[in-house]
N, C-alpha and C positions, 0 to 999 in steps of 0.2 A: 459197107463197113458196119453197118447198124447189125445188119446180120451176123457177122464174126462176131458182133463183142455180145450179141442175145445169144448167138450157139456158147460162146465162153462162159458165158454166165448160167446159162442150162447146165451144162456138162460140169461145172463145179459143185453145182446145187445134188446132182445126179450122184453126183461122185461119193459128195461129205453124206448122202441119205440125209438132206434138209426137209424135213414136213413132207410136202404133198408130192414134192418131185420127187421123190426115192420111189413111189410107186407108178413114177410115168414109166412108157415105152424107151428101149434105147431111140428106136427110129420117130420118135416126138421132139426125143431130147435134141439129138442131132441133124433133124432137119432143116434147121435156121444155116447149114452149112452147108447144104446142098442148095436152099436159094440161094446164098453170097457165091457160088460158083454158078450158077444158071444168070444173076444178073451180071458178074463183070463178065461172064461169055456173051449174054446180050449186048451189053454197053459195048464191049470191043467191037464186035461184027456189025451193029446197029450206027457206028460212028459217032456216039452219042458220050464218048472218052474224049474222043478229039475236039468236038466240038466246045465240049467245057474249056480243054486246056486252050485250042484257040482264044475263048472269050476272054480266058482267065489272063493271055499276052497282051491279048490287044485291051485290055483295061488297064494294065502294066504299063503300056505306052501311050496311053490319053495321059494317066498321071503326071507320067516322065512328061510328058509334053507341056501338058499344063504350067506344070513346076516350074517348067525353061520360060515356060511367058508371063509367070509371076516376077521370076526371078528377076527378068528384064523392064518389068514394069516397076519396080524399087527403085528411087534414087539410090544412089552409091554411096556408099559407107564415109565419112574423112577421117581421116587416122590424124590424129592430134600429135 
C-alpha cells in the first residue's frame, strides 16, 4: 500500500511539473507501481496474505474470548 500511495504522489508531482520531478523519467516516476504489483503478487503466491489475515482472526477471537471471561468474572448488576 506504501507503494500505491508513493507512485500517487510521484505521478501528481510529475503531472502539476512540481520543482525537481518535472524533470524525472516517466519510468522513475511510475515504478513505485510496478513494485505494489510485484509485492501483492509475492504476498499472494508466497501465503504471506493469508497468514496475516489468519493472525488478524485469531487475535479477534482471544479478544472475544477474553471479553466472555471478563464478563463472567463481574458480579452482576442489581437493578434497583
Amino acid at each position: 500500500m506504501y507503494f500505491l500511495g508513493l507512485g500517487l504522489i510521484l505521478l501528481g508531482l510529475k503531472w502539476l511539473e512540481i520543482s525537481v520531478f518535472a524533470s524525472w523519467d516517466w519510468w522513475l516516476v511510475l515504478s513505485p507501481f510496478l513494485l505494489a504489483v510485484l509485492w501483492w503478487s509475492w504476498a499472494d503466491q508466497s501465503g504471506y496474505s493469508k497468514k496475516k489475515e489468519s493472525e488478524k482472526m485469531d487475535q479477534r477471537k482471544r479478544d472475544r474470548i477474553e471479553k466472555s471471561r471478563a464478563a463472567l468474572r463481574e458480579p452482576p448488576q442489581r437493578r434497583h
